[in-house]
HTML snippet that shows the backbone in 3Dmol.js (N, CA, C, O; Angstrom):
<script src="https://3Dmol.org/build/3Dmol-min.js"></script>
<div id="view" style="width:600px;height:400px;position:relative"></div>
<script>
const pdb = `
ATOM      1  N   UNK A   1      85.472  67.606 117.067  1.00  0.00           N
ATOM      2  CA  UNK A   1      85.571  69.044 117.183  1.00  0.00           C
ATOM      3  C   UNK A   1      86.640  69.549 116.222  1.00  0.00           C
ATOM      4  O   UNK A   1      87.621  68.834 116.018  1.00  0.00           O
ATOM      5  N   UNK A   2      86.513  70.813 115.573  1.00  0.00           N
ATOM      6  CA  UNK A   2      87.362  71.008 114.733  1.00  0.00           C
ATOM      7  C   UNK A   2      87.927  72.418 115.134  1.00  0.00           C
ATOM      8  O   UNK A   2      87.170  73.314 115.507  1.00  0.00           O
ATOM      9  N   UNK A   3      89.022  72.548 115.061  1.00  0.00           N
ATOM     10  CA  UNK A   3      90.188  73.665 115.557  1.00  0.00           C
ATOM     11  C   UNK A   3      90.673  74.678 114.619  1.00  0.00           C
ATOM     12  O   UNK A   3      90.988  74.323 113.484  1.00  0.00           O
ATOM     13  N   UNK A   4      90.767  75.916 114.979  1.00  0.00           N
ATOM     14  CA  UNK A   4      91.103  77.032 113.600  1.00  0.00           C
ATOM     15  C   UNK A   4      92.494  77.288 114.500  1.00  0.00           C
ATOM     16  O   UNK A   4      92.240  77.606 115.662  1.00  0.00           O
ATOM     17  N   UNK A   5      93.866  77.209 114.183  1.00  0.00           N
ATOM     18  CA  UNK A   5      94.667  77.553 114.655  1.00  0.00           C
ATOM     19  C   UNK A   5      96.181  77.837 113.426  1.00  0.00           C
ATOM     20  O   UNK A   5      96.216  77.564 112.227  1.00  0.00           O
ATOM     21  N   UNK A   6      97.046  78.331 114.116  1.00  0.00           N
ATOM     22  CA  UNK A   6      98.034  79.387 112.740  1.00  0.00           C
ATOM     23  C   UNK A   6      98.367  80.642 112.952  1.00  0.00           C
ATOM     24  O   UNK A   6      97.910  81.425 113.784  1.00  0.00           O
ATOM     25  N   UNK A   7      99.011  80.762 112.329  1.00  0.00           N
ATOM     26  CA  UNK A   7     100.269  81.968 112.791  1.00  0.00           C
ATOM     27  C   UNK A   7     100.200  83.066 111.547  1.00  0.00           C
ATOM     28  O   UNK A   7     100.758  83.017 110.451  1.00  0.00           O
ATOM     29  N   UNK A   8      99.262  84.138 112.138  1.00  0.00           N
ATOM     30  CA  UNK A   8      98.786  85.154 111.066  1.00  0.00           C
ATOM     31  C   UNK A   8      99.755  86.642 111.591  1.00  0.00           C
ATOM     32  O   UNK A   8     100.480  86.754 112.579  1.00  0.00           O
ATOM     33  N   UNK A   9      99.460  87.577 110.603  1.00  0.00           N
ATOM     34  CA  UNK A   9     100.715  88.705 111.042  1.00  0.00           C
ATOM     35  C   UNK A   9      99.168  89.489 111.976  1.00  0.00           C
ATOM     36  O   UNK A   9      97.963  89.254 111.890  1.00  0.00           O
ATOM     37  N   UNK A  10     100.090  90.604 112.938  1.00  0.00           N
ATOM     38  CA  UNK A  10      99.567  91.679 113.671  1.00  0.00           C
ATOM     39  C   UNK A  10      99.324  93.009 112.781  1.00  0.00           C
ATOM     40  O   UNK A  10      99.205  93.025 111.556  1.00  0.00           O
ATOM     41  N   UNK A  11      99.287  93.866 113.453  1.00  0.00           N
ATOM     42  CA  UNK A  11      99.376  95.602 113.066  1.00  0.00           C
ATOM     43  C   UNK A  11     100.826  96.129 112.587  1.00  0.00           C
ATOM     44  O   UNK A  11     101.802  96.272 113.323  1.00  0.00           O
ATOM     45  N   UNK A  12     100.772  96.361 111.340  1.00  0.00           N
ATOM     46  CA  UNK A  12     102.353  97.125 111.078  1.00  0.00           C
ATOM     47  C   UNK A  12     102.767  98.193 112.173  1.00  0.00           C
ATOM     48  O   UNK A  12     101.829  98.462 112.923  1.00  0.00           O
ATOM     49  N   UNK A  13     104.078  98.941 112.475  1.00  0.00           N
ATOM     50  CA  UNK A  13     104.189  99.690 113.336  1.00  0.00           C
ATOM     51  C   UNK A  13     105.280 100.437 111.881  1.00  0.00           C
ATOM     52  O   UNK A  13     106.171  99.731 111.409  1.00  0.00           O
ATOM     53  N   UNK A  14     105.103 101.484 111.482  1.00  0.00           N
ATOM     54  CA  UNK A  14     106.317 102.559 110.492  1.00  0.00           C
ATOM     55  C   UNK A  14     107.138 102.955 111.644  1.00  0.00           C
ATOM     56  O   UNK A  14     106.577 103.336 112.671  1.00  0.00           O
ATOM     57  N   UNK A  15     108.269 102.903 111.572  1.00  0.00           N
ATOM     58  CA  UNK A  15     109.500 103.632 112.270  1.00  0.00           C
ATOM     59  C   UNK A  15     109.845 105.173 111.145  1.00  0.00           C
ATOM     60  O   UNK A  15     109.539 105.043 109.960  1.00  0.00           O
ATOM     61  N   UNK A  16     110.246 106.052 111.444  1.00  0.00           N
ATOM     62  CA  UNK A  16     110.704 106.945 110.569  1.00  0.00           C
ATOM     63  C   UNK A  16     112.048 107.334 111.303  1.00  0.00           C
ATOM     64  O   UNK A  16     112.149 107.823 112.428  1.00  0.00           O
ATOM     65  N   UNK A  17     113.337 106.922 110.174  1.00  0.00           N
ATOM     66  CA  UNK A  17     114.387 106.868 110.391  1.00  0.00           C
ATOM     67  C   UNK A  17     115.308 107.518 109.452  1.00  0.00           C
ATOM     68  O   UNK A  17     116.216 107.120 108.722  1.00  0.00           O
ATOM     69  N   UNK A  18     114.673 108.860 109.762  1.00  0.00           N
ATOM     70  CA  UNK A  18     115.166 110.110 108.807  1.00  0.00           C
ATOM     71  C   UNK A  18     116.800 110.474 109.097  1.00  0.00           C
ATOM     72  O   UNK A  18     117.668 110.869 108.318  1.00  0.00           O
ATOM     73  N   UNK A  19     116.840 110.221 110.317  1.00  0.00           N
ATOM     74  CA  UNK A  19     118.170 110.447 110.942  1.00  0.00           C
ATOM     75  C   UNK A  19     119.640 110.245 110.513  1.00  0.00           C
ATOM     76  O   UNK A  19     120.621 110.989 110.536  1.00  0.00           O
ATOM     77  N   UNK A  20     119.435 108.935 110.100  1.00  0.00           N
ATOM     78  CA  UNK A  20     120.426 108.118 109.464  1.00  0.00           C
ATOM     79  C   UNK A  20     120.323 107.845 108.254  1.00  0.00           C
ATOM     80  O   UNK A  20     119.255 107.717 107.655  1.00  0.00           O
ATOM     81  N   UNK A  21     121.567 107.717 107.727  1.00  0.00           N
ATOM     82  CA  UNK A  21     122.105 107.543 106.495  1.00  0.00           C
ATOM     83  C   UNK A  21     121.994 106.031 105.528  1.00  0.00           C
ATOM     84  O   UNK A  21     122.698 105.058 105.798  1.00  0.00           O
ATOM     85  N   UNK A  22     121.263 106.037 104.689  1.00  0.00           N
ATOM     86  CA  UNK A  22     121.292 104.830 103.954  1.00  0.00           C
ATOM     87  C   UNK A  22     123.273 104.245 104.052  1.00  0.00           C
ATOM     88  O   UNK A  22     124.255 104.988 104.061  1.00  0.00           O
ATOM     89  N   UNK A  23     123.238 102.676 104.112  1.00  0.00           N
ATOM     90  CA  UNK A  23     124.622 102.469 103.845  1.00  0.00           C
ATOM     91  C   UNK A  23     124.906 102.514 102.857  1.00  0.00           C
ATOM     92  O   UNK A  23     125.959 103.047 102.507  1.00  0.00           O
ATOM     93  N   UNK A  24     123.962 101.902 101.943  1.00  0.00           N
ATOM     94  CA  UNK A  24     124.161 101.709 100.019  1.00  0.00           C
ATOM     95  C   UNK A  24     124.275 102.670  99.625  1.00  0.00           C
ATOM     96  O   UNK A  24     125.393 102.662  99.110  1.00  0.00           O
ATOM     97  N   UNK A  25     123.666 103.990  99.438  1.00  0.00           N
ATOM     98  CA  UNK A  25     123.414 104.767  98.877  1.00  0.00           C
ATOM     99  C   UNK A  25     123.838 106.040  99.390  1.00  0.00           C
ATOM    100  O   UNK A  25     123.602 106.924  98.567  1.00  0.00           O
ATOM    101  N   UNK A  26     124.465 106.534 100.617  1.00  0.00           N
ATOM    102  CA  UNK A  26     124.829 107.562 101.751  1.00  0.00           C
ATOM    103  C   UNK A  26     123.925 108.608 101.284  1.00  0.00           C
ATOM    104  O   UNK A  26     124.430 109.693 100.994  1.00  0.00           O
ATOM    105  N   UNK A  27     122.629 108.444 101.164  1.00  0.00           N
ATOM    106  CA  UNK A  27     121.469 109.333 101.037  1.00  0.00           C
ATOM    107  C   UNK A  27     121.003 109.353 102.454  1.00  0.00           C
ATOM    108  O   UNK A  27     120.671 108.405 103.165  1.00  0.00           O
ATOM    109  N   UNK A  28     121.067 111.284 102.851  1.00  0.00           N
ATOM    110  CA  UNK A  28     120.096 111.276 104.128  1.00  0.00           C
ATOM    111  C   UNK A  28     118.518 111.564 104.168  1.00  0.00           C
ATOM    112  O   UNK A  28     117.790 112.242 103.442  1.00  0.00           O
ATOM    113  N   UNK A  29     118.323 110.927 105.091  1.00  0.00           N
ATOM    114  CA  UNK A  29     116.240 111.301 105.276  1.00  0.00           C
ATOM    115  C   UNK A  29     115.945 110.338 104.059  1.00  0.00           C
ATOM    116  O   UNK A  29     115.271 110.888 103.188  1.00  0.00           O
ATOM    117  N   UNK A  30     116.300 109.001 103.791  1.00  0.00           N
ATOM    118  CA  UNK A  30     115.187 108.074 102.781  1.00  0.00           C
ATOM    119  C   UNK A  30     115.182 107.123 103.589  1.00  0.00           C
ATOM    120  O   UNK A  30     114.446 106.294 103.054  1.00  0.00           O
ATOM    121  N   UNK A  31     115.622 106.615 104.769  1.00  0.00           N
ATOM    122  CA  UNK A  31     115.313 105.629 105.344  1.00  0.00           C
ATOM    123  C   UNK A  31     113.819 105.246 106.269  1.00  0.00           C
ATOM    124  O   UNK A  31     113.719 106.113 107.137  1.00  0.00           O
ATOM    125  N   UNK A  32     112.653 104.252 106.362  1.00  0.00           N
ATOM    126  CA  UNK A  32     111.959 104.181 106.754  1.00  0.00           C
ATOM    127  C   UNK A  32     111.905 102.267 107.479  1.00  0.00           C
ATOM    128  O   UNK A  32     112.530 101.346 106.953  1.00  0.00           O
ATOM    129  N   UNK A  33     111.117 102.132 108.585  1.00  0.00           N
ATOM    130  CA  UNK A  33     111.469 101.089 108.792  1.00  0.00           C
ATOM    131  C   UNK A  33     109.762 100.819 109.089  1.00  0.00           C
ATOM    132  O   UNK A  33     108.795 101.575 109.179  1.00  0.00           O
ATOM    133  N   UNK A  34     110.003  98.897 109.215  1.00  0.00           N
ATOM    134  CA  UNK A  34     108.548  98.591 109.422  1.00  0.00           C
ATOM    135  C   UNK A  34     108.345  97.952 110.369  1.00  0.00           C
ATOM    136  O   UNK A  34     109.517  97.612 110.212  1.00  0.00           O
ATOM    137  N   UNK A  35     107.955  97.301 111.429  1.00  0.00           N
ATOM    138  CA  UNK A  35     107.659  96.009 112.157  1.00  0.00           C
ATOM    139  C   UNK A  35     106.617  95.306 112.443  1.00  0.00           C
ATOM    140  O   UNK A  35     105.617  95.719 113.030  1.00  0.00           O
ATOM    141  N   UNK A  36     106.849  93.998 111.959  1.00  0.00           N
ATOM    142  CA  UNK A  36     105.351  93.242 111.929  1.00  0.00           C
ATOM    143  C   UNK A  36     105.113  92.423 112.630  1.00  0.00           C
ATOM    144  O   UNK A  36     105.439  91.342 112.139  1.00  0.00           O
ATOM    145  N   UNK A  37     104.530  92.307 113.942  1.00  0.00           N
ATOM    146  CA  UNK A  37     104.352  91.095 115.088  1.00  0.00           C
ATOM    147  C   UNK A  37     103.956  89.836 114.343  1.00  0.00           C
ATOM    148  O   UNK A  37     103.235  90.000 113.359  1.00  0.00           O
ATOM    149  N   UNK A  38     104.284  88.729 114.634  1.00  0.00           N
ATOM    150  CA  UNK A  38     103.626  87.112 113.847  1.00  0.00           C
ATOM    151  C   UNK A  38     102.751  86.755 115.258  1.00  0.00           C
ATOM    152  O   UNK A  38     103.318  86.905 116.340  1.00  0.00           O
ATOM    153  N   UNK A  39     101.382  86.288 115.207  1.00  0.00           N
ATOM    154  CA  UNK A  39     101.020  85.905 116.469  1.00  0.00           C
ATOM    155  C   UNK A  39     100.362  84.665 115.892  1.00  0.00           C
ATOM    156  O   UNK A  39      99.947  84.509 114.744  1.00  0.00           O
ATOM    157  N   UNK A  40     100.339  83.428 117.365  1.00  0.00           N
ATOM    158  CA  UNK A  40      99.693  82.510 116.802  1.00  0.00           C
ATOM    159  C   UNK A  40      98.498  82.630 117.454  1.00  0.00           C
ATOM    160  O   UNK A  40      98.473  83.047 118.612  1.00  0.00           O
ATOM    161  N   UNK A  41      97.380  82.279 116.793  1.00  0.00           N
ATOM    162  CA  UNK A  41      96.092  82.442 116.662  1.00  0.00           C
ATOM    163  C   UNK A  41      95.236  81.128 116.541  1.00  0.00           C
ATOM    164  O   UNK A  41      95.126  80.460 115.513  1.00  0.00           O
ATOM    165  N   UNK A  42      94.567  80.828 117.921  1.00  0.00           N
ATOM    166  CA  UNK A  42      93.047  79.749 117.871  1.00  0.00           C
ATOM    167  C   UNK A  42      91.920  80.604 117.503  1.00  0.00           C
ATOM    168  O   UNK A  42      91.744  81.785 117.799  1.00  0.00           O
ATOM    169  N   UNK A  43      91.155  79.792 116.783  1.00  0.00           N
ATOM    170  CA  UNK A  43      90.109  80.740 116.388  1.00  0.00           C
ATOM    171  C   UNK A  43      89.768  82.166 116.260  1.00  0.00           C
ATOM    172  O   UNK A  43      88.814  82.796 116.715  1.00  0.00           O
ATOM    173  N   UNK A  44      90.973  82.609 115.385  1.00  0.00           N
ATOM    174  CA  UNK A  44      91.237  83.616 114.799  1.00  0.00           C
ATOM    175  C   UNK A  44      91.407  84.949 115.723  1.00  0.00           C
ATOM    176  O   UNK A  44      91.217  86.137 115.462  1.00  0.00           O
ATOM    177  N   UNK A  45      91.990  84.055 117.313  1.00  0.00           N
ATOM    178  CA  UNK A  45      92.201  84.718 118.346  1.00  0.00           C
ATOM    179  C   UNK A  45      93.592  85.057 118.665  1.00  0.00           C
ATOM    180  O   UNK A  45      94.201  84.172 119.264  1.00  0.00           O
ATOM    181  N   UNK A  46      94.304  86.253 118.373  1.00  0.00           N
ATOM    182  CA  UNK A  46      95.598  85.767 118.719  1.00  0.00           C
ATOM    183  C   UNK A  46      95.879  85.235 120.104  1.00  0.00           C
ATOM    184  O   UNK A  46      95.107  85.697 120.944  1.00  0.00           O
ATOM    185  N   UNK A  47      96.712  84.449 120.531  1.00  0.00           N
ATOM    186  CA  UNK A  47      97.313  83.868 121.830  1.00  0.00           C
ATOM    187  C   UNK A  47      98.563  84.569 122.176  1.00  0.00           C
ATOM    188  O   UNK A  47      98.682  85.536 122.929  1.00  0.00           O
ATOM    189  N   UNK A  48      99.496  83.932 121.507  1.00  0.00           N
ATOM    190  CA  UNK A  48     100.768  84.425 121.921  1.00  0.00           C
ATOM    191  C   UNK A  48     101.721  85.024 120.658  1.00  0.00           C
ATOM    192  O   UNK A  48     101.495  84.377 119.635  1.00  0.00           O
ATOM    193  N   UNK A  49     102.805  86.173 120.445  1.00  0.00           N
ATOM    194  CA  UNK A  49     103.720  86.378 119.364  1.00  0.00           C
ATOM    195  C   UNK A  49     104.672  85.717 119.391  1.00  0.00           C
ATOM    196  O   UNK A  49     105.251  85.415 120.434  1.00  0.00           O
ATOM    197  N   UNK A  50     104.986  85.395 118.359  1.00  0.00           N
ATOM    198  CA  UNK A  50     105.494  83.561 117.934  1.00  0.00           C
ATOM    199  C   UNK A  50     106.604  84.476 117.672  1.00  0.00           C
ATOM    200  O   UNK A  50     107.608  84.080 118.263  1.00  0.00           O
ATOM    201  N   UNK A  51     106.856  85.825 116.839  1.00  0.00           N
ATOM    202  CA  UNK A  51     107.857  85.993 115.977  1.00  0.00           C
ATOM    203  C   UNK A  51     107.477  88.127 115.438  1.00  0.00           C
ATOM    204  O   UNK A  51     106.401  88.714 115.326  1.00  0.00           O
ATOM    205  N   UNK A  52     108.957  88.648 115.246  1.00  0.00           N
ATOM    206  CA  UNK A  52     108.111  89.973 114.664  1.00  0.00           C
ATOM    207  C   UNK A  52     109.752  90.235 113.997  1.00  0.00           C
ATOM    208  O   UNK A  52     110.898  90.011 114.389  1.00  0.00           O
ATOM    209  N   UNK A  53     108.918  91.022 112.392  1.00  0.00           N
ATOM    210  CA  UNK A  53     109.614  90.620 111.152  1.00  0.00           C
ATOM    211  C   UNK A  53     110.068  92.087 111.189  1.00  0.00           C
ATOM    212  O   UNK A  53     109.101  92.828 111.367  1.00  0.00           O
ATOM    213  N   UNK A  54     111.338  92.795 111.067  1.00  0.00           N
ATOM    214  CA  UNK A  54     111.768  93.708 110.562  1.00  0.00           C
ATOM    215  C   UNK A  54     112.224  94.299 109.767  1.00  0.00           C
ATOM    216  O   UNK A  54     113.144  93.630 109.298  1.00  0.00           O
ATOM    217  N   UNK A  55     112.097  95.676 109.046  1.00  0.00           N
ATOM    218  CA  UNK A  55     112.495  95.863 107.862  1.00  0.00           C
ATOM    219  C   UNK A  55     112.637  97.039 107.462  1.00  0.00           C
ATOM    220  O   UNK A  55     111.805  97.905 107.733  1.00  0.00           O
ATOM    221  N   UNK A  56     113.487  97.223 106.899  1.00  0.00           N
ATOM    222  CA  UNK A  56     114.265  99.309 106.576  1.00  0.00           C
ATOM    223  C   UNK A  56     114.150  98.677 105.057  1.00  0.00           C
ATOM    224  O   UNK A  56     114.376  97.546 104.627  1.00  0.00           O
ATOM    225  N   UNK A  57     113.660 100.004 104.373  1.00  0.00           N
ATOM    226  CA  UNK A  57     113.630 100.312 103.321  1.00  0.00           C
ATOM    227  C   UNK A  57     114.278 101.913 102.970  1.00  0.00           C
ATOM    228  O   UNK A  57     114.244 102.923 103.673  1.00  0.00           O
ATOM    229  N   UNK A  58     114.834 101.711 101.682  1.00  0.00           N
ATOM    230  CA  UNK A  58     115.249 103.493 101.362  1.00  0.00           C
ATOM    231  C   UNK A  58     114.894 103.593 100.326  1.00  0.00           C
ATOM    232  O   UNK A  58     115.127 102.728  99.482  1.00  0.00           O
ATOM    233  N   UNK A  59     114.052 104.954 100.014  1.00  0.00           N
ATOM    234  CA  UNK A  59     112.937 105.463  99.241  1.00  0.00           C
ATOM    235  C   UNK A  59     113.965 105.901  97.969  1.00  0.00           C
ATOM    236  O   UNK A  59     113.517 105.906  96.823  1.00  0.00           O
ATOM    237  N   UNK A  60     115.143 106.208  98.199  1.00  0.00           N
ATOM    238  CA  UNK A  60     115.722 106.549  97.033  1.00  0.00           C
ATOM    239  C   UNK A  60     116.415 105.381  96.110  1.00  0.00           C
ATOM    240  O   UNK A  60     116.183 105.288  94.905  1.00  0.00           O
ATOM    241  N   UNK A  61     117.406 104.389  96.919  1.00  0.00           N
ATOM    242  CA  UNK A  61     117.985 103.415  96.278  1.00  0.00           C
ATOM    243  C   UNK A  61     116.776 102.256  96.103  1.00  0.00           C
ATOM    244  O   UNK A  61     116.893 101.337  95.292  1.00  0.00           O
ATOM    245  N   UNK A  62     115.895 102.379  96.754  1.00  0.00           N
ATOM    246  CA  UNK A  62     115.081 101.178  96.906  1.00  0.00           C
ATOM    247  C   UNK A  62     115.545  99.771  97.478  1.00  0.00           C
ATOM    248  O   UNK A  62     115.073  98.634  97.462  1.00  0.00           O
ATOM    249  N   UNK A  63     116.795 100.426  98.038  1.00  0.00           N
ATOM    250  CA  UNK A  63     117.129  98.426  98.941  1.00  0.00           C
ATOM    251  C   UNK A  63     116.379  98.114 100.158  1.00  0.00           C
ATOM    252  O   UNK A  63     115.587  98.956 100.582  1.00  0.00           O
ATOM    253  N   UNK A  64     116.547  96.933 100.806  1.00  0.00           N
ATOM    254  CA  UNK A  64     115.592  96.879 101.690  1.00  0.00           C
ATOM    255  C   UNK A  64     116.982  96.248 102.764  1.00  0.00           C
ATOM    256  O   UNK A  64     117.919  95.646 102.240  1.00  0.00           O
ATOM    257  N   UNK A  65     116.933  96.470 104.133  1.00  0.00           N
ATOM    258  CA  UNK A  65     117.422  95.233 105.001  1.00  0.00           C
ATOM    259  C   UNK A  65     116.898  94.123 105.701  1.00  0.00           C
ATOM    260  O   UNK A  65     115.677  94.221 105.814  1.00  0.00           O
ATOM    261  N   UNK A  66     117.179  93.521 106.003  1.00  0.00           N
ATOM    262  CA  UNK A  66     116.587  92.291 107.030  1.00  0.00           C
ATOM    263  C   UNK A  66     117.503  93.233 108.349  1.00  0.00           C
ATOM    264  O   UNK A  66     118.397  94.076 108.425  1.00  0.00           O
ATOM    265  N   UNK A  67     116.533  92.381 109.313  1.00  0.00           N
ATOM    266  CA  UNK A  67     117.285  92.674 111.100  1.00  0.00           C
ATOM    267  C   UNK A  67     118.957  92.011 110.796  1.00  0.00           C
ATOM    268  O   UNK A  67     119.824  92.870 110.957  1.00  0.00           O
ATOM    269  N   UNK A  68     119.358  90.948 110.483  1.00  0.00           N
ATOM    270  CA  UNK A  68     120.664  90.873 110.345  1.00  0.00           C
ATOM    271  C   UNK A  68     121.603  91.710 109.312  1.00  0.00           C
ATOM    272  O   UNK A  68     122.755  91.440 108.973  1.00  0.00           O
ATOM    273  N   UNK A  69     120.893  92.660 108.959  1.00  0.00           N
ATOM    274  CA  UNK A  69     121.619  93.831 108.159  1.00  0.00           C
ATOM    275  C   UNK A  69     121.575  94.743 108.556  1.00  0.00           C
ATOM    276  O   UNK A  69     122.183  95.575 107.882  1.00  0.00           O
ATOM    277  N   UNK A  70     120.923  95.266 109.782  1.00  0.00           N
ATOM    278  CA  UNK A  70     120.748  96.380 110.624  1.00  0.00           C
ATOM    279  C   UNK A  70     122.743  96.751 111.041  1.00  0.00           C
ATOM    280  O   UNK A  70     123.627  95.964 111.378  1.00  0.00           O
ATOM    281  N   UNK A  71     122.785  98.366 110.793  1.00  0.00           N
ATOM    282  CA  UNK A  71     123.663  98.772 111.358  1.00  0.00           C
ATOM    283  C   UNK A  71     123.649  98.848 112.752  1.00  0.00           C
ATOM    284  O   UNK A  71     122.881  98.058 113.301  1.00  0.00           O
ATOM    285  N   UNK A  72     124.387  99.696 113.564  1.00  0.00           N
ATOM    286  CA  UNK A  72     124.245 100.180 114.898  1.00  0.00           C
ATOM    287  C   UNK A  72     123.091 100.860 115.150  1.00  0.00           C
ATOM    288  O   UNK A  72     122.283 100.482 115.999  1.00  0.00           O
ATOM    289  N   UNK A  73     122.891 102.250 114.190  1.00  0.00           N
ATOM    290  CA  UNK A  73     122.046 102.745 114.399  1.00  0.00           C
ATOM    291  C   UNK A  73     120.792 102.536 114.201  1.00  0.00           C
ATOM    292  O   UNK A  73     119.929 102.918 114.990  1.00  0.00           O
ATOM    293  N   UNK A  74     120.506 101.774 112.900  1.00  0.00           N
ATOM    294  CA  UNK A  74     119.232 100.802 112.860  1.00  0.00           C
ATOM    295  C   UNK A  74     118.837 100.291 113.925  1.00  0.00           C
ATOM    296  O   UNK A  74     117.741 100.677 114.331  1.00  0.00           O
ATOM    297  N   UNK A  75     119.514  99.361 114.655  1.00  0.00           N
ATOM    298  CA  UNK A  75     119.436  98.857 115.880  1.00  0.00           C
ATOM    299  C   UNK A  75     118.622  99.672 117.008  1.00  0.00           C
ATOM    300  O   UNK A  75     117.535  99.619 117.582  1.00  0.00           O
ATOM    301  N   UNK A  76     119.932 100.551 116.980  1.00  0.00           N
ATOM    302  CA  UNK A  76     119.328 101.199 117.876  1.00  0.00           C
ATOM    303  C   UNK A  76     117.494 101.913 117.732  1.00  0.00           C
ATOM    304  O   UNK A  76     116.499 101.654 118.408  1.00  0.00           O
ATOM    305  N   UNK A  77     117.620 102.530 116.965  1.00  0.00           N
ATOM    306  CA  UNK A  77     116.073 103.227 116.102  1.00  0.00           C
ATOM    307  C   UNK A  77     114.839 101.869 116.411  1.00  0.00           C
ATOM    308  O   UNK A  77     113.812 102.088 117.054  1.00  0.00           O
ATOM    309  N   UNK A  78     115.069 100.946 116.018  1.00  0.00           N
ATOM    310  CA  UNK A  78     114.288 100.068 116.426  1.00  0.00           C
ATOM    311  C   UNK A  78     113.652  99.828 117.725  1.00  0.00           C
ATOM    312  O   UNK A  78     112.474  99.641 118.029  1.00  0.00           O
ATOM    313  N   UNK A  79     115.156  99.901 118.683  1.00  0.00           N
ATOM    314  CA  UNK A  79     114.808  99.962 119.815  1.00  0.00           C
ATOM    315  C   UNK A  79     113.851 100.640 120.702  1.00  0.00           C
ATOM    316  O   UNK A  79     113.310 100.003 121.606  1.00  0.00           O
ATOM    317  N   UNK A  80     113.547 102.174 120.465  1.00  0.00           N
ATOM    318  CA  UNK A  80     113.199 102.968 120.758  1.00  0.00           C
ATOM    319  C   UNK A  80     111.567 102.653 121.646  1.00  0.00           C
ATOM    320  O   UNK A  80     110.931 103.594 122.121  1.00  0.00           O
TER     321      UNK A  80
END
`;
const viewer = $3Dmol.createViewer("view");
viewer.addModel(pdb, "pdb");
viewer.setStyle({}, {cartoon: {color: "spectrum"}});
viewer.zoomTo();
viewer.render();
</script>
């Protein structure tokens, strides 16, 4: 018997995180954030979320963060 199994991404979710202030750049309203569930998947079924990838981008400087670069308020915004 042969098995289809692996850890494919979910549905993006956009955060809009107009609120707060880029750190790099102290530009307000360019911040946007993303989140991407990782699920693992048998036969191209998801099962369970293994993992979910986060990420702020700012439209003006163009930097990006990882979750361990999240400020307070990032944090928080995520949370929501």
């Amino acid at each position: 018997m042969i098995l289809f199994f692996g850890i494919r991404p979910g549905k993006t979710r956009n955060i809009d995180l107009k609120q707060i202030k880029c750190p790099n750049c102290n530009k307000n309203n360019s911040l946007f954030g993303e989140s991407t569930p990782n699920f693992f998947h048998l036969f191209w079924i998801p099962i369970f979320r293994v993992s979910t990838t986060q990420i702020i981008h700012c439209d003006y400087c163009k930097k990006g963060y990882y979750k361990d670069e999240f400020t307070k308020e990032m944090k928080a915004a995520f949370d929501m």
